[in-house]
PDB file of N, CA, C and O in Angstrom:
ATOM      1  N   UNK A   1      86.598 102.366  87.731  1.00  0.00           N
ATOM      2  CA  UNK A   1      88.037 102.295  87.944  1.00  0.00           C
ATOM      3  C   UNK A   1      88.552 103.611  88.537  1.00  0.00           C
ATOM      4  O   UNK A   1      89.484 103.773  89.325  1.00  0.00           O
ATOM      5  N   UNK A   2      87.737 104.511  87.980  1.00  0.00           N
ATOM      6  CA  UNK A   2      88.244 106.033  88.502  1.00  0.00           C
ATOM      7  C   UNK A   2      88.403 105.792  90.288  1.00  0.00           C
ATOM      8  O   UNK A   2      89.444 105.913  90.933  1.00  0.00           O
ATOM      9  N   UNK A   3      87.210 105.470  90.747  1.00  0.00           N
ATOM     10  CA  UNK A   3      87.088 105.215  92.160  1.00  0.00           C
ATOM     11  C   UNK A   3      87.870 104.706  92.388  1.00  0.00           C
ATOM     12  O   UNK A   3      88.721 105.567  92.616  1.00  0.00           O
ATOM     13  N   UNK A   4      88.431 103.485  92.565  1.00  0.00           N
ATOM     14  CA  UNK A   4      89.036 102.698  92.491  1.00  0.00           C
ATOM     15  C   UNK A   4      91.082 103.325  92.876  1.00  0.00           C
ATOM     16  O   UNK A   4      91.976 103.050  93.675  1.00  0.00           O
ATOM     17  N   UNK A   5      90.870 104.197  91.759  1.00  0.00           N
ATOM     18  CA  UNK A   5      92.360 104.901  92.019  1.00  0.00           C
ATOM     19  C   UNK A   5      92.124 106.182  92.854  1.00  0.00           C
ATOM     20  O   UNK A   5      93.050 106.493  93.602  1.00  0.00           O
ATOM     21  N   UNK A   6      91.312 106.768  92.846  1.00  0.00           N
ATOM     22  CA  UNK A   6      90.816 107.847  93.679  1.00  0.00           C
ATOM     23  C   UNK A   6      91.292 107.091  95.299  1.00  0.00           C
ATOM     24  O   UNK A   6      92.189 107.543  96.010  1.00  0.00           O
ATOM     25  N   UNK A   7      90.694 106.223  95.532  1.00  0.00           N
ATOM     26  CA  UNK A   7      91.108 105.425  96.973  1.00  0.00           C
ATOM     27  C   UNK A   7      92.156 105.071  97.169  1.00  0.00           C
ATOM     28  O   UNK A   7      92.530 105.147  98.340  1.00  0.00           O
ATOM     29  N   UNK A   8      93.247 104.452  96.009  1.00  0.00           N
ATOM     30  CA  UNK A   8      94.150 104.113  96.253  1.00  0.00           C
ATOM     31  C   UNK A   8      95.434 105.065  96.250  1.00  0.00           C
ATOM     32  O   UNK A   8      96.549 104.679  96.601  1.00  0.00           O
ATOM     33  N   UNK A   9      95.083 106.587  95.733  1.00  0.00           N
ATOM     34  CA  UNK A   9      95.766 107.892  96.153  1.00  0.00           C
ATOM     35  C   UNK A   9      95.851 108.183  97.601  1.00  0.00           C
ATOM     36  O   UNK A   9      96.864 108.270  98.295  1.00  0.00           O
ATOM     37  N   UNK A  10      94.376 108.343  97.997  1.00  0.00           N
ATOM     38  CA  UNK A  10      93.912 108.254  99.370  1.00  0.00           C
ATOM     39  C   UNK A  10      94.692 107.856 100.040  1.00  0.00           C
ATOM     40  O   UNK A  10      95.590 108.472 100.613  1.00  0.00           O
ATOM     41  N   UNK A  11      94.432 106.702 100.056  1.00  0.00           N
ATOM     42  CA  UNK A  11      95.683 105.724 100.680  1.00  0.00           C
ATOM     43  C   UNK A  11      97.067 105.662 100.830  1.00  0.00           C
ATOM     44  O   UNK A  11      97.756 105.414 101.819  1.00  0.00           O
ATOM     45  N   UNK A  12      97.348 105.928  99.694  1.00  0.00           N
ATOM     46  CA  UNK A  12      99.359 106.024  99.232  1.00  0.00           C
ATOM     47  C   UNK A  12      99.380 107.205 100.276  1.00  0.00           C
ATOM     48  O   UNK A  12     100.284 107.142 101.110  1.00  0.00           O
ATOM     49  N   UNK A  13      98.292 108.548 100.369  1.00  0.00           N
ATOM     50  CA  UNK A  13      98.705 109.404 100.864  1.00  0.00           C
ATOM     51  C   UNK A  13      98.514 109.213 102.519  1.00  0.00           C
ATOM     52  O   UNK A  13      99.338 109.838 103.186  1.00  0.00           O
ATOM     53  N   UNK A  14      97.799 108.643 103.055  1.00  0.00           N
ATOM     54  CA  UNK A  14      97.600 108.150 104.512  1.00  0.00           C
ATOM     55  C   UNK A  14      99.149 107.333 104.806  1.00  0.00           C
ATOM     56  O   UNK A  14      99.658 107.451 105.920  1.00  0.00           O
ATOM     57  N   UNK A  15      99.743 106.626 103.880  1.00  0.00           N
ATOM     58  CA  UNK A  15     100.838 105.712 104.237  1.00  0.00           C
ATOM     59  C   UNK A  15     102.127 106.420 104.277  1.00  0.00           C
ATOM     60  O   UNK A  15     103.123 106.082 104.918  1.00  0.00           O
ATOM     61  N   UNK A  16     101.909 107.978 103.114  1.00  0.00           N
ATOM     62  CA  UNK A  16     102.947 108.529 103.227  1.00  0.00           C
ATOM     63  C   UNK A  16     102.938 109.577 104.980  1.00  0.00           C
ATOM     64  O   UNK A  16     103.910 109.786 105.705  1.00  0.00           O
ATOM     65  N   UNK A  17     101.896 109.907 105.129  1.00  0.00           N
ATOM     66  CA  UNK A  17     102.206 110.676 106.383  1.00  0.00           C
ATOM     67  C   UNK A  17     102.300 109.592 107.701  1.00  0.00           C
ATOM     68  O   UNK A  17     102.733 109.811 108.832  1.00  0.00           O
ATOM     69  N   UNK A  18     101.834 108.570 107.229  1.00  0.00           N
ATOM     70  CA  UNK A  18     102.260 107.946 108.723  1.00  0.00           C
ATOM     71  C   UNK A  18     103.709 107.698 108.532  1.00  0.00           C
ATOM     72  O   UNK A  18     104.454 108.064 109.440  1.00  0.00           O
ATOM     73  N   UNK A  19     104.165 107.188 107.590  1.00  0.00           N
ATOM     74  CA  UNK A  19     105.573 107.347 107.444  1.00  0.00           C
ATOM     75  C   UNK A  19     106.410 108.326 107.839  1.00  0.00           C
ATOM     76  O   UNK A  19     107.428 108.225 108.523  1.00  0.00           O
ATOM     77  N   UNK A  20     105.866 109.373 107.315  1.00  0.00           N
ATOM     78  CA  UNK A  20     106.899 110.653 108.252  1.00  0.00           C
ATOM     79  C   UNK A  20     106.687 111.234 109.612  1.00  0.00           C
ATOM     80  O   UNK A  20     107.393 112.011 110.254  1.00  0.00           O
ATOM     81  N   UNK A  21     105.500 110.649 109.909  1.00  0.00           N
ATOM     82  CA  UNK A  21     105.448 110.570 111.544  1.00  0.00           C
ATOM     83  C   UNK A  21     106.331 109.758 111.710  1.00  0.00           C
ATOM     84  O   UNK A  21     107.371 110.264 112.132  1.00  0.00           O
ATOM     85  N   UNK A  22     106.356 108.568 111.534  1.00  0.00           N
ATOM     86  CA  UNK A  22     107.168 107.214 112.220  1.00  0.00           C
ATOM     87  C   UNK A  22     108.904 108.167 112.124  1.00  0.00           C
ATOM     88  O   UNK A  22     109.659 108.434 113.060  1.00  0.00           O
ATOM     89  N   UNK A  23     109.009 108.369 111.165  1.00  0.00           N
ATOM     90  CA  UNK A  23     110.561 108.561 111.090  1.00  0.00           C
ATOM     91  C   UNK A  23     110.476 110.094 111.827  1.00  0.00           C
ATOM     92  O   UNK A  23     110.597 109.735 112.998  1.00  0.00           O
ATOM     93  N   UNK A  24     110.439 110.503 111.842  1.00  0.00           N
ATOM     94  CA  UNK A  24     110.015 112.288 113.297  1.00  0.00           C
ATOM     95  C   UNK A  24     110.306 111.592 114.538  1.00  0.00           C
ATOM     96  O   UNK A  24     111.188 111.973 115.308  1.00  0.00           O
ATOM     97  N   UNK A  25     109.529 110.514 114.750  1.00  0.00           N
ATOM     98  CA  UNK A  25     109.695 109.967 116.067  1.00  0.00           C
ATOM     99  C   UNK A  25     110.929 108.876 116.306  1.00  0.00           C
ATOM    100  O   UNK A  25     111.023 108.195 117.327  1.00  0.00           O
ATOM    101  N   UNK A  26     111.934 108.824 115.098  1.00  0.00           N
ATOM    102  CA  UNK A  26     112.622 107.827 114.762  1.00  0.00           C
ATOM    103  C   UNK A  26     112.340 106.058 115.175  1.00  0.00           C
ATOM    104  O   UNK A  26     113.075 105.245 115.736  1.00  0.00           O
ATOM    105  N   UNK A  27     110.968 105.938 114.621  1.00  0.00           N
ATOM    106  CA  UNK A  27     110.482 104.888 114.637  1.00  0.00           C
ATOM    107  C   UNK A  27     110.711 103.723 113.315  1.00  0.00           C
ATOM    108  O   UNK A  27     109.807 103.681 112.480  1.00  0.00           O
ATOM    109  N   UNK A  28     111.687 102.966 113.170  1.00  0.00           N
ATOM    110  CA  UNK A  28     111.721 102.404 111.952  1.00  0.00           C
ATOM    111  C   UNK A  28     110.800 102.153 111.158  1.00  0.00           C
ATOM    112  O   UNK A  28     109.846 101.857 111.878  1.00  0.00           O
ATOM    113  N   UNK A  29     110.467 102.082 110.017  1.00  0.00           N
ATOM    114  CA  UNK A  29     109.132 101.848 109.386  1.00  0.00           C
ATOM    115  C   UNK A  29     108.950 100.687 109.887  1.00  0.00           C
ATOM    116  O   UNK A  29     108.333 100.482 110.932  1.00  0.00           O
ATOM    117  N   UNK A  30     109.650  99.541 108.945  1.00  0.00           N
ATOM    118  CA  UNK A  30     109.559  98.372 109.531  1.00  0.00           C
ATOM    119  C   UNK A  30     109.120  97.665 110.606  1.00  0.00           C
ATOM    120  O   UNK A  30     108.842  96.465 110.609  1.00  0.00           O
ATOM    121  N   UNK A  31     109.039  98.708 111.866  1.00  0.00           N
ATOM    122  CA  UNK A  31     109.047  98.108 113.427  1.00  0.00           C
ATOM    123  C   UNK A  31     107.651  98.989 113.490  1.00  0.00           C
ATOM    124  O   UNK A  31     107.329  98.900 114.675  1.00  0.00           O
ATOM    125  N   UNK A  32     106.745  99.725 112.876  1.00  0.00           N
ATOM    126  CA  UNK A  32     105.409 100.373 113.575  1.00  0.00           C
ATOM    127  C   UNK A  32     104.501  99.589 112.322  1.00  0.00           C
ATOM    128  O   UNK A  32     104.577  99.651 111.095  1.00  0.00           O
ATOM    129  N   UNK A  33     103.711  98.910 113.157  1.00  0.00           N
ATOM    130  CA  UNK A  33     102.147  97.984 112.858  1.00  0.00           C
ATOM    131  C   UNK A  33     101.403  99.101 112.384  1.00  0.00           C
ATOM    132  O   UNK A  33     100.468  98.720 111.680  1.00  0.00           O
ATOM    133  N   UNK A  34     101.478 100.555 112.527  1.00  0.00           N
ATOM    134  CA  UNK A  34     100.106 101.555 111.549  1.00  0.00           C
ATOM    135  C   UNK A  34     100.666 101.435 110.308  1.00  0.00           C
ATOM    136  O   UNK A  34      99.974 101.122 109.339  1.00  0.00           O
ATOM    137  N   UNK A  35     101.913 101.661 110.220  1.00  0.00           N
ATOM    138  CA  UNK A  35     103.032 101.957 109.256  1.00  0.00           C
ATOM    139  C   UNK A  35     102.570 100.452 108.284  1.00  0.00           C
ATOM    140  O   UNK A  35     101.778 100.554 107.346  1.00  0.00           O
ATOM    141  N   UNK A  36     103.063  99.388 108.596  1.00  0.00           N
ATOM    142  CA  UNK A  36     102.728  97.803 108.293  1.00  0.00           C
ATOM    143  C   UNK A  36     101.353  97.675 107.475  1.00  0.00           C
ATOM    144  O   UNK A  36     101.101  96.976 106.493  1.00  0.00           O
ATOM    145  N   UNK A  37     100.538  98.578 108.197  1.00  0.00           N
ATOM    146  CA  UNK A  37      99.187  97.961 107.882  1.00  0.00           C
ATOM    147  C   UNK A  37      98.538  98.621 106.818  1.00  0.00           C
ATOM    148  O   UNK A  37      97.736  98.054 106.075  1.00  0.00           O
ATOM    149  N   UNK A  38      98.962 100.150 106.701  1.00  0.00           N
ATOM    150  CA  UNK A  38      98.775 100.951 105.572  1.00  0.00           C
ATOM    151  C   UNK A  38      99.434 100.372 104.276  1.00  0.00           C
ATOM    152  O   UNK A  38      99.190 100.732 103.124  1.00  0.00           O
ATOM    153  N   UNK A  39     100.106  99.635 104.584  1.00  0.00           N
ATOM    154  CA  UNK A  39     101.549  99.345 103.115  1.00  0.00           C
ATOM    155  C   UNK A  39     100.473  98.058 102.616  1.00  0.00           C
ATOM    156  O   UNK A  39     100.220  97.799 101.439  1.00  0.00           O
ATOM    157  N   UNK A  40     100.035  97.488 103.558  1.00  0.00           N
ATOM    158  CA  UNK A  40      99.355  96.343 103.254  1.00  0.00           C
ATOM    159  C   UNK A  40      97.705  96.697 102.411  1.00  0.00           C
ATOM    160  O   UNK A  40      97.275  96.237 101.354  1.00  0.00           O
ATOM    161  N   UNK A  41      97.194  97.494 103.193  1.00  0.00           N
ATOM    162  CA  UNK A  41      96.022  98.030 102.014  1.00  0.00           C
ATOM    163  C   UNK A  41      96.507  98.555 101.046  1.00  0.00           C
ATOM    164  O   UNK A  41      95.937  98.220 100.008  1.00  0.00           O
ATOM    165  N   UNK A  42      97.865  99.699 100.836  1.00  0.00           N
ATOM    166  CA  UNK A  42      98.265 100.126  99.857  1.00  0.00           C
ATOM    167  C   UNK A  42      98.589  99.133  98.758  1.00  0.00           C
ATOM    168  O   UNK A  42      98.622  99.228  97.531  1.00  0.00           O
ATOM    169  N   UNK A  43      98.812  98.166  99.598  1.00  0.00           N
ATOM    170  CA  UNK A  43      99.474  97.047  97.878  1.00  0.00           C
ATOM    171  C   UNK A  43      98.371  96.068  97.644  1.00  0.00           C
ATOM    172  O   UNK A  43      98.539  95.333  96.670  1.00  0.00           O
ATOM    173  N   UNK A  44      97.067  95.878  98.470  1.00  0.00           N
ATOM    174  CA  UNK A  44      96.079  94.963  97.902  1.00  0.00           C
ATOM    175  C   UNK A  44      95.314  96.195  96.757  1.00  0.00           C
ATOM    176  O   UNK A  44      94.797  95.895  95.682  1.00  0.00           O
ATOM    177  N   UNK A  45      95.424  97.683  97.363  1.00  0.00           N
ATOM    178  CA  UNK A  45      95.015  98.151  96.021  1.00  0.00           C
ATOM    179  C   UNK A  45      95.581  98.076  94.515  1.00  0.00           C
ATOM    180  O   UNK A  45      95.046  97.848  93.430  1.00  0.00           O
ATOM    181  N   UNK A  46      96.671  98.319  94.852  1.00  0.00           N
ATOM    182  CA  UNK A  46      97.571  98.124  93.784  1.00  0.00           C
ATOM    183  C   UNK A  46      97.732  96.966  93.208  1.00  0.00           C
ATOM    184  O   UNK A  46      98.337  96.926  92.137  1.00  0.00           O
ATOM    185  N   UNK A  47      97.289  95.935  93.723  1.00  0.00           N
ATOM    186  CA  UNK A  47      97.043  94.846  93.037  1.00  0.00           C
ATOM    187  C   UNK A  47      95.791  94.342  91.994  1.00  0.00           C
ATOM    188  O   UNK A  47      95.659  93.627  91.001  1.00  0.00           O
ATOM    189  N   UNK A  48      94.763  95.405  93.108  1.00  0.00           N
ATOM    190  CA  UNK A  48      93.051  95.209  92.174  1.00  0.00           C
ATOM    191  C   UNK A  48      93.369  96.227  91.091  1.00  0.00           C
ATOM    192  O   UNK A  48      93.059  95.812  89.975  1.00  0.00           O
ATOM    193  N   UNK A  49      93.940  97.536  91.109  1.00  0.00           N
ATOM    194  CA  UNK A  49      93.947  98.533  89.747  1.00  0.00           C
ATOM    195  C   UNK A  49      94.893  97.178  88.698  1.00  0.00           C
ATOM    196  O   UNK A  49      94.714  97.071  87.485  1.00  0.00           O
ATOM    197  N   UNK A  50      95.801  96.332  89.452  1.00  0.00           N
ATOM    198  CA  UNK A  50      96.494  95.774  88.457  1.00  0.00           C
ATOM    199  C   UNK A  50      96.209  94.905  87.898  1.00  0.00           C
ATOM    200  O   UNK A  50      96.749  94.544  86.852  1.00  0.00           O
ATOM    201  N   UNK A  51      95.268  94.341  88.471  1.00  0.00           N
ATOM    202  CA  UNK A  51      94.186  93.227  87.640  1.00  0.00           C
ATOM    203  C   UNK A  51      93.156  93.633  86.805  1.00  0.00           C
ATOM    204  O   UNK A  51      93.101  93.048  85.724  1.00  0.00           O
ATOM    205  N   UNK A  52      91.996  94.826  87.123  1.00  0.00           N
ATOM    206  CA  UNK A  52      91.408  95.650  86.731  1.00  0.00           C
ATOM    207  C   UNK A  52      92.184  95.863  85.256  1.00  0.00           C
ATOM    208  O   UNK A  52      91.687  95.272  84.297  1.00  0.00           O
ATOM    209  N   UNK A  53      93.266  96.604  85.057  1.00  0.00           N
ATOM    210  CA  UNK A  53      93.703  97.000  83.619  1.00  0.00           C
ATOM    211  C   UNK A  53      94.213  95.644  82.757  1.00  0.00           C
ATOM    212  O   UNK A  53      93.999  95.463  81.558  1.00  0.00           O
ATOM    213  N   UNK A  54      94.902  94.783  83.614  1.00  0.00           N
ATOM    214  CA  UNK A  54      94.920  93.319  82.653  1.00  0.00           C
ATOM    215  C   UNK A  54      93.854  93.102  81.902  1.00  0.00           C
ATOM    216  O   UNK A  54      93.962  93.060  80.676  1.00  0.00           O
ATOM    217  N   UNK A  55      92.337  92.885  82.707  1.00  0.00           N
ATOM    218  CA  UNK A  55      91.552  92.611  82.313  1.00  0.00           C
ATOM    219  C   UNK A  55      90.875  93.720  80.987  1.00  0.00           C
ATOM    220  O   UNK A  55      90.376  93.378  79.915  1.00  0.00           O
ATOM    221  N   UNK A  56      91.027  94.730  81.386  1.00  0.00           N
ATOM    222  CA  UNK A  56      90.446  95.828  80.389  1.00  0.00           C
ATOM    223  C   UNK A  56      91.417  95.513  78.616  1.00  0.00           C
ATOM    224  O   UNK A  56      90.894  95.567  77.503  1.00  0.00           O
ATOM    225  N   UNK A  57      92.924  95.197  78.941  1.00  0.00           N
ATOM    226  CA  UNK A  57      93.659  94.654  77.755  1.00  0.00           C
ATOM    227  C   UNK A  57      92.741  93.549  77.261  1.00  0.00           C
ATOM    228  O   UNK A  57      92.167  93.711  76.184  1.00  0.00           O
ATOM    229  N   UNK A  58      92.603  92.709  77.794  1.00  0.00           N
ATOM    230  CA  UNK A  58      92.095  91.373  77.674  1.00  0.00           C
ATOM    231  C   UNK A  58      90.683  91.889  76.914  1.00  0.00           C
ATOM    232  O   UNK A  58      90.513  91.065  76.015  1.00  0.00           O
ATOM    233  N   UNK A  59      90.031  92.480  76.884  1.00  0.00           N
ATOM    234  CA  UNK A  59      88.707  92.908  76.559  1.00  0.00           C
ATOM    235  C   UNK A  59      88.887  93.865  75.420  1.00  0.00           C
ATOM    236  O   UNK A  59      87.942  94.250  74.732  1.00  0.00           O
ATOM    237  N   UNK A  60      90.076  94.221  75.252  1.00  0.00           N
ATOM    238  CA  UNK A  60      90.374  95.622  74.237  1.00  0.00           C
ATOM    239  C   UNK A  60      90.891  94.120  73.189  1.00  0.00           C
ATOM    240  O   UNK A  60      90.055  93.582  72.464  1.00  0.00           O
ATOM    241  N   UNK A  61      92.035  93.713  73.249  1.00  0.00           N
ATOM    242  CA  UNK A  61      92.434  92.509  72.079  1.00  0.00           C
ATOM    243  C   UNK A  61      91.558  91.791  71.343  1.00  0.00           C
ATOM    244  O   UNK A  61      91.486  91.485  70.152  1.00  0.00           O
ATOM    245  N   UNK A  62      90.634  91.504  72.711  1.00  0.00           N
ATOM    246  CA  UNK A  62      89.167  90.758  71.964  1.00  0.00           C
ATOM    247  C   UNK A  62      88.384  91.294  70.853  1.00  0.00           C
ATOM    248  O   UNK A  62      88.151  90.785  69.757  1.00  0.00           O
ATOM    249  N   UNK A  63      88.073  92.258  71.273  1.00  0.00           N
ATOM    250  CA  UNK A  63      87.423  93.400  70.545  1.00  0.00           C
ATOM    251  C   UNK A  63      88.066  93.623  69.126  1.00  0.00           C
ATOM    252  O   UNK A  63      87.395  93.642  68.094  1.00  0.00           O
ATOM    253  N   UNK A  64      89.467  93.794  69.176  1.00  0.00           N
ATOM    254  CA  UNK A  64      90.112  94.094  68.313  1.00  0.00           C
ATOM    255  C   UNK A  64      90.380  92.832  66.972  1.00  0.00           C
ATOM    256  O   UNK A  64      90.714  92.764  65.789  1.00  0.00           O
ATOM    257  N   UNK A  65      90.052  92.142  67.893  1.00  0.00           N
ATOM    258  CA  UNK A  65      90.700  90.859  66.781  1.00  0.00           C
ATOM    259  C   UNK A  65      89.269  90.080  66.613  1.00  0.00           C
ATOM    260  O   UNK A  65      89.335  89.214  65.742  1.00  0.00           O
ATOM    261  N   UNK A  66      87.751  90.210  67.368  1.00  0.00           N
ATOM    262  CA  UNK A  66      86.993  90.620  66.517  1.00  0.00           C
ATOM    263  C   UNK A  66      86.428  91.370  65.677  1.00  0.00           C
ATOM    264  O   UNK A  66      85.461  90.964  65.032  1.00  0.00           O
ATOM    265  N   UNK A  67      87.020  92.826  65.503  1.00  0.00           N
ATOM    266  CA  UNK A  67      86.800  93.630  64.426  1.00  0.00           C
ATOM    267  C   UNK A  67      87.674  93.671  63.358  1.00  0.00           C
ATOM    268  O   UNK A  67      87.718  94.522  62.469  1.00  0.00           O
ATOM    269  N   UNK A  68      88.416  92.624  63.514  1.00  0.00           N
ATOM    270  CA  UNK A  68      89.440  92.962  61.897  1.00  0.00           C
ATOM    271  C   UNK A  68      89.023  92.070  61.020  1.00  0.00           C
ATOM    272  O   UNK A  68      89.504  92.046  59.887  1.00  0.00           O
TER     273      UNK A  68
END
């Protein structure tokens, strides 16, 4: 999982500088496809860390409510 968020820092941080390129060049975010496409890996990560920890709950309750 460490990896996992390690990449998806990576990332947030690739999306934040294309972002402030885009707006330097007063390019709407909205309207630049690098801009678009970073947001789009940025949130399929954010979706696997967010399934990833569901699942880790899901495995911790188990655990738990077989040990009592």
């Amino acid at each position: 999982m460490s990896r996992l968020l390690d990449l998806l820092e990576e990332e947030r941080r690739k999306l934040n500088q294309l972002g402030e390129a885009s707006l330097k060049q007063a390019i709407p975010l909205w309207e630049n496809p690098e801009v678009q496409e970073q947001s789009r890996r940025v949130d399929e990560l954010v979706a696997q860390v967010s399934e990833m920890k569901a699942r880790y709950s899901r495995v911790v309750r188990l655990c738990e409510v077989h040990n009592a």
